[in-house]
Steps between C-alpha positions, in 0.01 A plus 500: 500500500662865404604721792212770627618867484313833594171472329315776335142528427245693237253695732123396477246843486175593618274732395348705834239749467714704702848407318711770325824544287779526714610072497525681121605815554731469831607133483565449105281205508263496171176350596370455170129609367339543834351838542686565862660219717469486873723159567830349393498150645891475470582157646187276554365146611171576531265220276422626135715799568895373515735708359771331229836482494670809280856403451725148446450214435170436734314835281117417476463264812263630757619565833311183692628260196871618635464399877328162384775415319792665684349467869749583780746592267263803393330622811671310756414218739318624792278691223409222274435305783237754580363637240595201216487613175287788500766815534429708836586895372307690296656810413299760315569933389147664576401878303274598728313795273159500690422357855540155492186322689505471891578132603579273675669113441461210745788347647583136443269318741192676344620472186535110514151474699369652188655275267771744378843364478662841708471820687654773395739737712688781286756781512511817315815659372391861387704583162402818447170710577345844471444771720322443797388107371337298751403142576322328780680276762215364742307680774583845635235431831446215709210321300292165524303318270223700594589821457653464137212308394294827627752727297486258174161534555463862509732571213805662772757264474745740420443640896710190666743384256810632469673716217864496506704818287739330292847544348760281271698258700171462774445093595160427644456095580159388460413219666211290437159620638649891484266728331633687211504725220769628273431876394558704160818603410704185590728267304643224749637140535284259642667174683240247632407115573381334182126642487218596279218564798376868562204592698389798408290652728446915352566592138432864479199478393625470136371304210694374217473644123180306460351678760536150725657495892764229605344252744579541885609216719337693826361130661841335407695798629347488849692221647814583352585854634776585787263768680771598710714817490838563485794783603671485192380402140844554323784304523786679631882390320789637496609675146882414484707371189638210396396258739183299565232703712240245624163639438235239548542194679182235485444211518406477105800672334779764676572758285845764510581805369846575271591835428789424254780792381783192533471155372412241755601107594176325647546135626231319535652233679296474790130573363363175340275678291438698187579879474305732313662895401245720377638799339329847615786767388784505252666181362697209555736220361494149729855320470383114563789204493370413104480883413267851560181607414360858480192592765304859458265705687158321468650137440586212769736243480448177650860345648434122524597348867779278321693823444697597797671855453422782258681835438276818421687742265265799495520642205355893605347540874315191515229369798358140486280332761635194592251245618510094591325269784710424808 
């Protein structure tokens, strides 16, 4: 069987009713004839909607064929004893153009009582974003079910949640059962467990161009919300260069920041698992043992658990989010 190397993938693209033009305009990624596009799916497992290979030898095989095949060598041990051959990460760029609905997703014990495979926890890497953009990261009041049924009810939602001000470089980690909404003006990365299920519980009261509103999942959503509050929404991480900066560490993926001016040596020894680097500025060159491939700003790059070290060459000032399951 020929050697794995750093695997790169053609994106997968949604149309959103509230998608724009910047995974176009901002990330040099041509989406084709749709009107607007609201989702890259970068790197992806999920059923009917894998991604395929992009460069070598393995070009056209989808994702979950790869880890059926290659197994441990691919994603590890410990993670294809646990999640077998379907891959764990899905790793998406969101142009958030319009509010995105409010929702909520379940976490993994609902999910599987409902006869869905997983929950879905995520994290949000903010690329860039307009003046004064805001999303919404759970509850700004002590609430109960109770009381936001009685504001769902009375069309004043808006009153508990809370909105969140947001700049490039921001994290917020959204675990499963958070409320949320991303707001206008917003181009991010999104890095989450290997999902399709939204419940969306308030869309604006908008309708589509046929004059037709998106369904609501208010029953479903019920169960599935965190009604607690918390002190801080953001995730607080030090900004320093040329190192790893942990960001997010969960039980589904951890993810790091590199801020790269200098090229880097990562050994990967010690983590018997995948690693994913999802380019959000500048450029890159990856030096593996068998040779280099080139990663830019709106691509990932998947670096398969057989491969131990890496060197980074950025090639201009270059930051990647570097994500795997401990």
């Amino acid at each position: 069987m020929n050697k794995l190397y750093p695997l790169k993938f053609k994106p997968r693209f949604r149309d959103k009713i509230w998608g724009g033009q910047k995974i176009k305009d901002v990330l040099k990624i041509n989406f084709g004839d749709l009107p607007n596009c609201g989702e890259a799916w970068a790197l992806s497992g999920v059923e009917d909607n894998e991604t395929v290979v992009a460069n070598g030898f393995l070009t056209g095989n989808e994702l979950n064929e790869l880890v059926e095949i290659y197994m441990d060598d691919l994603v590890g041990g410990k993670v294809y004893e646990q999640y077998k051959n379907e891959f764990p990460i899905l790793v998406k760029f969101i142009d958030a153009n319009d509010w995105l609905s409010i929702q909520v997703h379940p976490d993994n014990e609902l999910a599987r009582k409902r006869g869905l495979s997983n929950g879905k926890t995520e994290m949000w890497y903010i690329i860039s974003s307009e003046e004064n953009s805001q999303l919404i990261s759970g509850f700004s009041q002590t609430v109960n079910q109770k009381v936001y049924l009685d504001h769902l009810k009375n069309n004043t939602l808006q009153e508990i949640l809370n909105f969140e001000i947001v700049k490039a470089d921001d994290i917020f980690y959204m675990p499963s059962g958070r409320v949320h909404a991303l707001g206008p003006g917003i181009l991010l990365a999104e890095i989450q467990q290997t999902s399709d299920t939204t419940y969306r519980i308030y869309d604006w009261d908008r309708s589509d161009d046929q004059g037709k509103q998106r369904d609501l999942h208010t029953n479903e959503a019920i169960e599935a919300i965190d009604y607690n509050t918390y002190n801080d929404y953001k995730t607080d991480y030090p900004h320093i260069k040329n190192q790893s900066v942990e960001a997010v560490k969960a039980p589904y993926f951890t993810t790091q920041v590199l801020h790269l001016d200098m090229p880097m040596i990562k050994s990967f020894a010690k983590i018997d698992s995948f690693i994913i680097y999802t380019c959000v500025m500048g450029k890159v060159a990856v030096k593996y043992p068998e040779g280099k491939v080139e990663l830019n700003m709106g691509e990932c790059l998947l670096i398969p658990n057989e491969i131990l070290s890496i060197e980074i060459l950025p090639l201009t000032e270059s930051k990647l989010l570097e994500t795997y399951i401990l």
